[in-house]
Backbone as JSON Lines, residues from 0, in Angstrom:
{"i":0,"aa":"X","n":[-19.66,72.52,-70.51],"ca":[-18.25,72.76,-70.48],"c":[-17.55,71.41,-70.41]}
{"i":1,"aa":"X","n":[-16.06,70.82,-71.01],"ca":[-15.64,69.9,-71.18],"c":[-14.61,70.0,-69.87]}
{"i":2,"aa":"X","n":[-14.37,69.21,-70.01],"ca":[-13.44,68.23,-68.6],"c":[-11.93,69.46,-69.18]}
{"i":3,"aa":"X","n":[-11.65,69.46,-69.85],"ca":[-10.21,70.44,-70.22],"c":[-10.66,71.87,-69.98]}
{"i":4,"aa":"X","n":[-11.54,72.23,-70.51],"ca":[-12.17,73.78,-69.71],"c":[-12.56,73.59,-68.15]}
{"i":5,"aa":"X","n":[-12.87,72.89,-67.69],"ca":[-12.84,73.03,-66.2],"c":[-11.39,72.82,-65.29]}
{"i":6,"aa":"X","n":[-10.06,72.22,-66.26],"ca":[-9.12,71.75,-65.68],"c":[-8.02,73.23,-65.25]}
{"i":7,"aa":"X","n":[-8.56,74.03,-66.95],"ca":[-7.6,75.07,-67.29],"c":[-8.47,76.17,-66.21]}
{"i":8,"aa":"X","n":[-9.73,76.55,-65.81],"ca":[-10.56,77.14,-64.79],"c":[-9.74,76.88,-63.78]}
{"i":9,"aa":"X","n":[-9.63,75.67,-63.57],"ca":[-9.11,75.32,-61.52],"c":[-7.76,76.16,-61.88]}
{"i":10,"aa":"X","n":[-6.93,75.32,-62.93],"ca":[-5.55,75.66,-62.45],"c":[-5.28,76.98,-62.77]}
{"i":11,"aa":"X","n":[-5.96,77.9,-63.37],"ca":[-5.52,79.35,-63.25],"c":[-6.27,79.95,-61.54]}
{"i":12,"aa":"X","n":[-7.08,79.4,-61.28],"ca":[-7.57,80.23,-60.06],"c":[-6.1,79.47,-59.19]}
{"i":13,"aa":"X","n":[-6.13,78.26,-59.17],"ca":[-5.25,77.9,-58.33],"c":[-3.89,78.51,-58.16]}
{"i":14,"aa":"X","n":[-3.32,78.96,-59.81],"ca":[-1.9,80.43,-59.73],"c":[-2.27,81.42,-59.36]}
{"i":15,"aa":"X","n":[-3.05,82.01,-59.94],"ca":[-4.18,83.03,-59.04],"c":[-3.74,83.0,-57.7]}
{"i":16,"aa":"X","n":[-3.89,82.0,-56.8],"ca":[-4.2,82.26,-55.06],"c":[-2.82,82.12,-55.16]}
{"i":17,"aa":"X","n":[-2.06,81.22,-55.15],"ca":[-0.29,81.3,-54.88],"c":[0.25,82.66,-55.02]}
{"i":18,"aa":"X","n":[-0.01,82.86,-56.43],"ca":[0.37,84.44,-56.83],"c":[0.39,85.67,-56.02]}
{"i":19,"aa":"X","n":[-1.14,85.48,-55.22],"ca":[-1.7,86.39,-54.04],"c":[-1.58,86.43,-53.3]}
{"i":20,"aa":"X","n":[-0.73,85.07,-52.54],"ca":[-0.29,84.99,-51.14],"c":[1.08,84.84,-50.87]}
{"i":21,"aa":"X","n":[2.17,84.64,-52.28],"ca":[3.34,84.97,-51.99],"c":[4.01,83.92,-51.82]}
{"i":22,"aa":"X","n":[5.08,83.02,-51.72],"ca":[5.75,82.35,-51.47],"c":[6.38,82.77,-50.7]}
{"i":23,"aa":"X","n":[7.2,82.23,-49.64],"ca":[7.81,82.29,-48.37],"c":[8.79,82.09,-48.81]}
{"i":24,"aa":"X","n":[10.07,83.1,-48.06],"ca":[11.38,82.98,-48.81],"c":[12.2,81.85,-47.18]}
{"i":25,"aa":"X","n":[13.04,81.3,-48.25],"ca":[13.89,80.38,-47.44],"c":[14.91,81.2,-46.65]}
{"i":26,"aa":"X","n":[15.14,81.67,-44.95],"ca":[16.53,82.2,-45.02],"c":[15.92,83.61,-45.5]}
{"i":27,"aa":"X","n":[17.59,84.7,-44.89],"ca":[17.38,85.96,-45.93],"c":[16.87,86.59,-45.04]}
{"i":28,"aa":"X","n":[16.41,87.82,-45.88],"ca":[15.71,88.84,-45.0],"c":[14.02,88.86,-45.72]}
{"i":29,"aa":"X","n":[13.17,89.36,-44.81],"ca":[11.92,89.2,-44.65],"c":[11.08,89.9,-45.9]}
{"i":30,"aa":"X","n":[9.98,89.51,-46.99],"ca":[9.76,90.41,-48.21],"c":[9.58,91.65,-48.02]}
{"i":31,"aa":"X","n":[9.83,92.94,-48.75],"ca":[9.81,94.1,-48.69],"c":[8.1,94.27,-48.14]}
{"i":32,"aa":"X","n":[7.92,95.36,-47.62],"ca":[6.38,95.53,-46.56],"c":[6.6,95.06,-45.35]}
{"i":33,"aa":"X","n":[7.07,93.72,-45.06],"ca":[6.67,92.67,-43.82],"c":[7.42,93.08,-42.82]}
{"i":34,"aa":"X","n":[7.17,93.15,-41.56],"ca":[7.32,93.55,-40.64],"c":[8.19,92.19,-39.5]}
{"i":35,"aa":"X","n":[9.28,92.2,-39.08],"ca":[9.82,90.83,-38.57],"c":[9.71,90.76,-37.42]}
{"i":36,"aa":"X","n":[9.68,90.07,-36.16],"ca":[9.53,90.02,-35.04],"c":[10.91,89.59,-34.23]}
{"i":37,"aa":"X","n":[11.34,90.66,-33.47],"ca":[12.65,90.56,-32.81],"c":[12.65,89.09,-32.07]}
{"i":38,"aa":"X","n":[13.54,88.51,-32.45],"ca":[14.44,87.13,-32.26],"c":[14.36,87.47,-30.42]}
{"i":39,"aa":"X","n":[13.42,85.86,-29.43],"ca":[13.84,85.82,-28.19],"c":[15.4,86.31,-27.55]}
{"i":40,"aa":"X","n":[15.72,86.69,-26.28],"ca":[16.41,86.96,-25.65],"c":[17.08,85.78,-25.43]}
{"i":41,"aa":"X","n":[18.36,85.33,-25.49],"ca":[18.94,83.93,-25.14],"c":[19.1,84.11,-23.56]}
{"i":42,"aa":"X","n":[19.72,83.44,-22.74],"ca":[19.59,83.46,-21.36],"c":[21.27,82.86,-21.37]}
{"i":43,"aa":"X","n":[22.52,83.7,-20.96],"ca":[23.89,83.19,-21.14],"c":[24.24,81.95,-20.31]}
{"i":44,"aa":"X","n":[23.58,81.95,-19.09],"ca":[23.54,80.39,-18.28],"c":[22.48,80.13,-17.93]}
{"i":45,"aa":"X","n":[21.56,79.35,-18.52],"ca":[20.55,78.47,-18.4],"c":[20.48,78.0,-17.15]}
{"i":46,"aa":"X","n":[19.8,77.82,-15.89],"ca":[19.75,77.37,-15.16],"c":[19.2,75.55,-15.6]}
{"i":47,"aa":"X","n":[19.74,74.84,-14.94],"ca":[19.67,73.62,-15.34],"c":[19.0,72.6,-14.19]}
{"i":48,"aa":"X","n":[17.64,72.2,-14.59],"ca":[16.87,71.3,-13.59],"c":[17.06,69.76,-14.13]}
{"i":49,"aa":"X","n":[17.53,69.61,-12.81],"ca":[17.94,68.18,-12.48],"c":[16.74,66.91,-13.25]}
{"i":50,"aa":"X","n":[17.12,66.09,-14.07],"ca":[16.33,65.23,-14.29],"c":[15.82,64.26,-13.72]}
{"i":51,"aa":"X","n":[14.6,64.08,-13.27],"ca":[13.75,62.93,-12.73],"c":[14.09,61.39,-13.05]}
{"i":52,"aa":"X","n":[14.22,60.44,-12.59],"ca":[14.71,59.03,-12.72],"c":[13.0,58.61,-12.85]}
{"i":53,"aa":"X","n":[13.02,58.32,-13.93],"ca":[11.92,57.36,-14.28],"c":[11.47,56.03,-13.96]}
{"i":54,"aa":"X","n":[10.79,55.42,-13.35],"ca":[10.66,54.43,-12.86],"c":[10.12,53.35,-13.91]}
{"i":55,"aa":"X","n":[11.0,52.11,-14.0],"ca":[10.83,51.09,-15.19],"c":[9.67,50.29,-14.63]}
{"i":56,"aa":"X","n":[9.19,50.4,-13.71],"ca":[8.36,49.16,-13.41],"c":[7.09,49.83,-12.35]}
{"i":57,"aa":"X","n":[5.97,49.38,-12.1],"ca":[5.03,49.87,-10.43],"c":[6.08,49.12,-9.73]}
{"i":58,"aa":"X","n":[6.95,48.28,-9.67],"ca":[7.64,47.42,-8.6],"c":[8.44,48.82,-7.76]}
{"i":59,"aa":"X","n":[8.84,49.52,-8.79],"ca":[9.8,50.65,-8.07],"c":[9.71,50.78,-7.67]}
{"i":60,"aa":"X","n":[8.46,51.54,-7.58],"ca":[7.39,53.09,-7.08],"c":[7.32,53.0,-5.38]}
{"i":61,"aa":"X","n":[7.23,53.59,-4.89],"ca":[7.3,53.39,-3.33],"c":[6.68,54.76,-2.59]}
{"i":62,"aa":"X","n":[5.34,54.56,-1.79],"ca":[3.97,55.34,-1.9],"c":[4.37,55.18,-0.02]}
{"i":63,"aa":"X","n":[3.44,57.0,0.13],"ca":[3.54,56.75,1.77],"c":[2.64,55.52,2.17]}
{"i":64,"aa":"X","n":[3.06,54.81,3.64],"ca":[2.27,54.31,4.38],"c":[2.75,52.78,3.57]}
{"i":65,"aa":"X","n":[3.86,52.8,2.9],"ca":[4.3,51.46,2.74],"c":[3.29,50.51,1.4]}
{"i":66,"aa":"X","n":[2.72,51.14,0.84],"ca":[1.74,50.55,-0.2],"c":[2.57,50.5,-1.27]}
{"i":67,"aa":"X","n":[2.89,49.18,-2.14],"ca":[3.92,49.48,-3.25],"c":[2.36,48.83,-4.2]}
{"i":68,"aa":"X","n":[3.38,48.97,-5.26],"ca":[2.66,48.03,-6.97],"c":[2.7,47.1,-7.02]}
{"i":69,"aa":"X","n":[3.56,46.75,-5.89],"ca":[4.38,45.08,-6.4],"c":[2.46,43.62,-6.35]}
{"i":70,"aa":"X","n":[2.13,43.76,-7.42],"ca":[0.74,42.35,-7.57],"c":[1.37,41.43,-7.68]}
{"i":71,"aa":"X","n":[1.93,41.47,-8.47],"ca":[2.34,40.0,-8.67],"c":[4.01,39.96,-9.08]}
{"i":72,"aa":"X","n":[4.34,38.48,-8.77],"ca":[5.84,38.09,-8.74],"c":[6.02,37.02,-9.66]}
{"i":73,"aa":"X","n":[6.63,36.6,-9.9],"ca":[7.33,35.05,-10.72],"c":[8.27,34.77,-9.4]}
{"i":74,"aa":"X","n":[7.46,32.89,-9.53],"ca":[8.23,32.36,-8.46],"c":[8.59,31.1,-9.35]}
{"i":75,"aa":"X","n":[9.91,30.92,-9.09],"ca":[10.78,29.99,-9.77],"c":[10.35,28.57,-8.38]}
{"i":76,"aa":"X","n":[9.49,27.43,-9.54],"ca":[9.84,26.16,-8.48],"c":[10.47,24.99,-9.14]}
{"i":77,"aa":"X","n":[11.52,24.39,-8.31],"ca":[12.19,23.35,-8.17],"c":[11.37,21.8,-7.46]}
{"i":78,"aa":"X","n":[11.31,20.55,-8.05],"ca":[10.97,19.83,-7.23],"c":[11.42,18.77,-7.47]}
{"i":79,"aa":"X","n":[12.43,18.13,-6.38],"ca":[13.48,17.43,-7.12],"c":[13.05,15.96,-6.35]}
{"i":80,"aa":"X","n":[13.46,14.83,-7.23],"ca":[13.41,13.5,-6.96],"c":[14.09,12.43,-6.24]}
{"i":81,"aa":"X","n":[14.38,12.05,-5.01],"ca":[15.32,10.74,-4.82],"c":[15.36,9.8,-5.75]}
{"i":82,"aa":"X","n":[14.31,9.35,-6.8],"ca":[14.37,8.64,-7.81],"c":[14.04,8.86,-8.92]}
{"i":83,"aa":"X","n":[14.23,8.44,-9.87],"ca":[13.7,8.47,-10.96],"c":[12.18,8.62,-11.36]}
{"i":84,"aa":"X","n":[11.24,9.05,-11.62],"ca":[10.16,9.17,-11.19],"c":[9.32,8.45,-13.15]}
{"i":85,"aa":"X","n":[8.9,7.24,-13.05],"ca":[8.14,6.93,-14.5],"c":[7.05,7.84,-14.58]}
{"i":86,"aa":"X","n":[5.8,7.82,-14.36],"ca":[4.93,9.02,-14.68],"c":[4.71,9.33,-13.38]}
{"i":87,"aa":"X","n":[4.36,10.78,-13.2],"ca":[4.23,11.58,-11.96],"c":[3.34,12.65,-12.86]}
{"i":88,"aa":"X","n":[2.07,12.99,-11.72],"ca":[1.58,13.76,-12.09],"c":[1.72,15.08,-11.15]}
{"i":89,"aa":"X","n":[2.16,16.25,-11.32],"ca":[2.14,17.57,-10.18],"c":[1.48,18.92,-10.52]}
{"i":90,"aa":"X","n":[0.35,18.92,-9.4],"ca":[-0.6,19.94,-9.53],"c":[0.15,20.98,-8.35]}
{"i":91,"aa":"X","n":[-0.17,22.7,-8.84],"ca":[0.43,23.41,-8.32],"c":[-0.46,24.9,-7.77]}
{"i":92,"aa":"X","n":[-1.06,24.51,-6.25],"ca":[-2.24,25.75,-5.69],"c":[-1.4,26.38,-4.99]}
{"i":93,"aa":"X","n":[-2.42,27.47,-5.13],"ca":[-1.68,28.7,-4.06],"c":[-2.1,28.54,-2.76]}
{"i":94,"aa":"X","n":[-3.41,28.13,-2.49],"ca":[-3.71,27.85,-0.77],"c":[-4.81,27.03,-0.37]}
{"i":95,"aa":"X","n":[-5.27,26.49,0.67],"ca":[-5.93,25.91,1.65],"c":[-6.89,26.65,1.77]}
{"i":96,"aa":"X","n":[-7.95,25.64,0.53],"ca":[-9.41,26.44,1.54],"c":[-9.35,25.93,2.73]}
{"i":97,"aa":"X","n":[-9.93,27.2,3.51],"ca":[-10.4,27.32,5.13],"c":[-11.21,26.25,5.62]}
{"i":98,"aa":"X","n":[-12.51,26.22,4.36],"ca":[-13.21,25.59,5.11],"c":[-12.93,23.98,5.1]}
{"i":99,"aa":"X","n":[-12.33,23.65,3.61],"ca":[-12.77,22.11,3.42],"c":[-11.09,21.37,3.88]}
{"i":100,"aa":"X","n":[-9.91,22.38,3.99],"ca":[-8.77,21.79,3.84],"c":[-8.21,21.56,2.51]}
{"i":101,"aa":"X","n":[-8.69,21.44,1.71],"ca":[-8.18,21.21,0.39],"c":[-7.68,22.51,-0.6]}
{"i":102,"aa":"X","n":[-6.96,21.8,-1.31],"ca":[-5.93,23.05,-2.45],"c":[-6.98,23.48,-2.88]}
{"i":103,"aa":"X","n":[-6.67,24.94,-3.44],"ca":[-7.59,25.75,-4.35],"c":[-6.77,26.6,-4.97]}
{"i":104,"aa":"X","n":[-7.81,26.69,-5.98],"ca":[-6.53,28.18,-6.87],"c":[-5.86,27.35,-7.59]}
{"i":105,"aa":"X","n":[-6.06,26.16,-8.62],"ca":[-5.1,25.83,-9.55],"c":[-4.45,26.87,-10.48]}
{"i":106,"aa":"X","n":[-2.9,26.65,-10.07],"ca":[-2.11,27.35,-11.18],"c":[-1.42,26.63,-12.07]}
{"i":107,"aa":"X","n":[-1.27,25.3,-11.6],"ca":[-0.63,24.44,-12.93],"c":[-0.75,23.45,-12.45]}
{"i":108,"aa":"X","n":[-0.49,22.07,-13.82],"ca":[-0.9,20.83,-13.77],"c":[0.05,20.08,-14.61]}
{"i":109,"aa":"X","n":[1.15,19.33,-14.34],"ca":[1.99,18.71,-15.39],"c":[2.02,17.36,-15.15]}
{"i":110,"aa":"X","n":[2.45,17.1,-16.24],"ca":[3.13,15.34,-15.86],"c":[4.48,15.63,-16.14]}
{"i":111,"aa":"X","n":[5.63,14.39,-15.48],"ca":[6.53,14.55,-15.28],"c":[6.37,12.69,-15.91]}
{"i":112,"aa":"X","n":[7.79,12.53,-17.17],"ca":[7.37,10.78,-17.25],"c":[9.44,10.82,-17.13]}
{"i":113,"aa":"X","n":[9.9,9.58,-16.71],"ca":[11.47,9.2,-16.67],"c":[12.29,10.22,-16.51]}
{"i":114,"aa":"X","n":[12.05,11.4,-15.1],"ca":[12.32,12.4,-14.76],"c":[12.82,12.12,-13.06]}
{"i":115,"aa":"X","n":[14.21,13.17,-12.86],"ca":[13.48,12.85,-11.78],"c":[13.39,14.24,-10.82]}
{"i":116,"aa":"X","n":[13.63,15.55,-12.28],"ca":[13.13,16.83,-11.58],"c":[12.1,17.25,-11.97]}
{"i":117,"aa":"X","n":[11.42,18.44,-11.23],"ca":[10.43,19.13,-12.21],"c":[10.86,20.49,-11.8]}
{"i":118,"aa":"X","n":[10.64,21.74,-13.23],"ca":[10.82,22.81,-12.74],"c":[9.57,23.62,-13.44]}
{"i":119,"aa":"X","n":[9.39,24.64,-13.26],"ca":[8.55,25.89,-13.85],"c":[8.7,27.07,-12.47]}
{"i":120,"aa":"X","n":[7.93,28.05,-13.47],"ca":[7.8,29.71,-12.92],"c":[6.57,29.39,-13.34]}
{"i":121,"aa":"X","n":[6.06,30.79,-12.36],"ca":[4.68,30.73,-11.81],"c":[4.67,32.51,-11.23]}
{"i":122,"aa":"X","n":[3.75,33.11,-12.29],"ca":[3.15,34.2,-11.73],"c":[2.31,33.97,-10.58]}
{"i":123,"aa":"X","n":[2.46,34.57,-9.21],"ca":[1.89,34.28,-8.46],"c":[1.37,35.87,-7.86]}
{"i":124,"aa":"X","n":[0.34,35.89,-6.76],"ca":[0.12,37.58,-5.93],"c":[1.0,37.52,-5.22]}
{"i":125,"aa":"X","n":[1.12,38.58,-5.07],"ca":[2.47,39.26,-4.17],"c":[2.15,38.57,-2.49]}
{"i":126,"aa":"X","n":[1.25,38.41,-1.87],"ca":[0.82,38.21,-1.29],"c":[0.78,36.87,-0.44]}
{"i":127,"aa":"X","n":[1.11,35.75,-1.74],"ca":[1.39,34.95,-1.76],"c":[2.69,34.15,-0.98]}
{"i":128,"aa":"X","n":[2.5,33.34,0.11],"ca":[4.0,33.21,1.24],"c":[4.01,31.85,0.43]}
{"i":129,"aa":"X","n":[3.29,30.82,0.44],"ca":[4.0,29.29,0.19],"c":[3.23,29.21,-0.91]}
{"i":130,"aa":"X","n":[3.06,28.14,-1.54],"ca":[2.03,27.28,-2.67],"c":[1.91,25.83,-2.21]}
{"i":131,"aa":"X","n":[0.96,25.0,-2.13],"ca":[0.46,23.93,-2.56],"c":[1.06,22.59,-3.33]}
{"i":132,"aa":"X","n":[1.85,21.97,-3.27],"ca":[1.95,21.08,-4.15],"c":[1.48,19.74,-4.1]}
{"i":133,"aa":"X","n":[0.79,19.05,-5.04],"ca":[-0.09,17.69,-4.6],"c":[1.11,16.83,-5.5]}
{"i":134,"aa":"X","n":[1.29,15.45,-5.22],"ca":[1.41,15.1,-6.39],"c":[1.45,13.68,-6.19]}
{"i":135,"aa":"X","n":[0.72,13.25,-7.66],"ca":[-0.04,11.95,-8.04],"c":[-1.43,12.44,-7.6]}
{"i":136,"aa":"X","n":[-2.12,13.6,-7.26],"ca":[-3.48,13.36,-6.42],"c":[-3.66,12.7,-5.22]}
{"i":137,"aa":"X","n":[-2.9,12.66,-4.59],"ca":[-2.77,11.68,-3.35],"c":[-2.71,13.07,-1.89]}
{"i":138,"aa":"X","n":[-3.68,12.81,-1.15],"ca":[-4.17,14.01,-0.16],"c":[-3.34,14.12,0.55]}
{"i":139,"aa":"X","n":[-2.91,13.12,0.83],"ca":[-1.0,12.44,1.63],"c":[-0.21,13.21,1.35]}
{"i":140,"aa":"X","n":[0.19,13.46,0.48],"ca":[1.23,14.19,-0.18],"c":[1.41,15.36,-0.77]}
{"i":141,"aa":"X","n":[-0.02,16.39,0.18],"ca":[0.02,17.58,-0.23],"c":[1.05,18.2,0.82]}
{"i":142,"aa":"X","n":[1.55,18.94,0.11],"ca":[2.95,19.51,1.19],"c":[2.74,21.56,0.05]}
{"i":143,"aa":"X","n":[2.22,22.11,1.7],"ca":[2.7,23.46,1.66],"c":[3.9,24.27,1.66]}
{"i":144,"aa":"X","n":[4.44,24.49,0.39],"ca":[5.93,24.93,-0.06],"c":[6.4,26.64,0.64]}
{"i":145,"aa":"X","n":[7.35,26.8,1.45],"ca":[7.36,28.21,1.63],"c":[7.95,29.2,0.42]}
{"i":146,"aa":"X","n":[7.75,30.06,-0.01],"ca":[8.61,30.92,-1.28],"c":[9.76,31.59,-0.33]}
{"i":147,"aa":"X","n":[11.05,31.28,-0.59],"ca":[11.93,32.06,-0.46],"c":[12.13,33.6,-0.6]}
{"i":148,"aa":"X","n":[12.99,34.02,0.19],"ca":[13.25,35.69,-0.06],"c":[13.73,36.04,-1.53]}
{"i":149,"aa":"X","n":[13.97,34.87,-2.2],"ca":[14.72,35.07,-3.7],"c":[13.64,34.41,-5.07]}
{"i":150,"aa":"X","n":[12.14,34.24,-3.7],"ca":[10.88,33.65,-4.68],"c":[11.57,32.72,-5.61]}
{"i":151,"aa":"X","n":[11.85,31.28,-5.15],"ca":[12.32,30.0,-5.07],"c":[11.71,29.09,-4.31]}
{"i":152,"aa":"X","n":[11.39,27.78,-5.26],"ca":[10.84,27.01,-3.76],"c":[11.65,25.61,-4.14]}
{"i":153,"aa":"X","n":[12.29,25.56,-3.69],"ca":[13.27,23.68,-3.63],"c":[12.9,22.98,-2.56]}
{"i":154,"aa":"X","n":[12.26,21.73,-3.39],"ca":[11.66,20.83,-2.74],"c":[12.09,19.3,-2.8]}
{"i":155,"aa":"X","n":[13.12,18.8,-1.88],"ca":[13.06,17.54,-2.39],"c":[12.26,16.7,-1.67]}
{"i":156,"aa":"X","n":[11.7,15.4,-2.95],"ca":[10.81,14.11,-2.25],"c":[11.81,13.27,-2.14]}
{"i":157,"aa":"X","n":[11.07,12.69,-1.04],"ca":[12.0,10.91,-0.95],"c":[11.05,10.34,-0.56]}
């Protein structure tokens, strides 16, 4: 059988089944035989439930026994200069190992050159009260920063 005898085969079975199952009328009333199913009951005042306030963030959310979402914060730091500062290097930890005294937890590392501020944000844990700041590498001059209630830390050197 050729490719045109098998085409004219499909497409008559294929009018065939349409033919047999009817087309669905748009609108109107239902085809003669068919049986319609009475239209739901409307309800004249809907009782109306109050919508839920969705919470944009886990920061929202607020769980018995005082447990929130809040992991982590952005803390805005400031660290400002009496002078002009030519190169400065400032490393930025979250805490004091216990055992040795020294910063741990690097979260950042910049140079600062003919400056005489430095700023950045810093995802930090919620958990988190001060940070660490070294700067030049000098053990002298590690100074534990407190985070503000507005998670800010302004620091001036002299």
């Amino acid at each position: 059988m050729g490719n045109l005898s098998r085409l004219i085969i499909q497409g008559c079975a294929a009018s065939l089944m349409i033919i047999s199952m009817g087309c669905s009328e748009q609108g109107g009333s239902p085809p003669s035989g068919s049986v319609s199913e009475p239209s739901p009951d409307i309800e004249p005042n809907p009782t109306v439930v109050p919508a839920l306030k969705l919470a944009e963030s886990f920061d929202e959310l607020i769980i018995e026994d005082g447990f929130t979402f809040a992991m982590q914060r952005t803390v805005k730091i400031d660290i400002y200069f009496s002078q002009k500062q030519e190169f400065t290097e400032i490393s930025i930890f979250t805490a004091f190992d216990p055992n040795t005294n020294m910063p741990i937890n690097l979260l950042e590392k910049a140079q600062i050159y003919n400056a005489i501020k430095f700023s950045t944000s810093l995802p930090v844990p919620s958990y988190t009260e001060s940070m660490v700041v070294v700067i030049n590498g000098d053990s002298y001059a590690e100074l534990d920063l407190p985070i503000d209630e507005t998670n800010h830390i302004h620091y001036l050197v002299e």
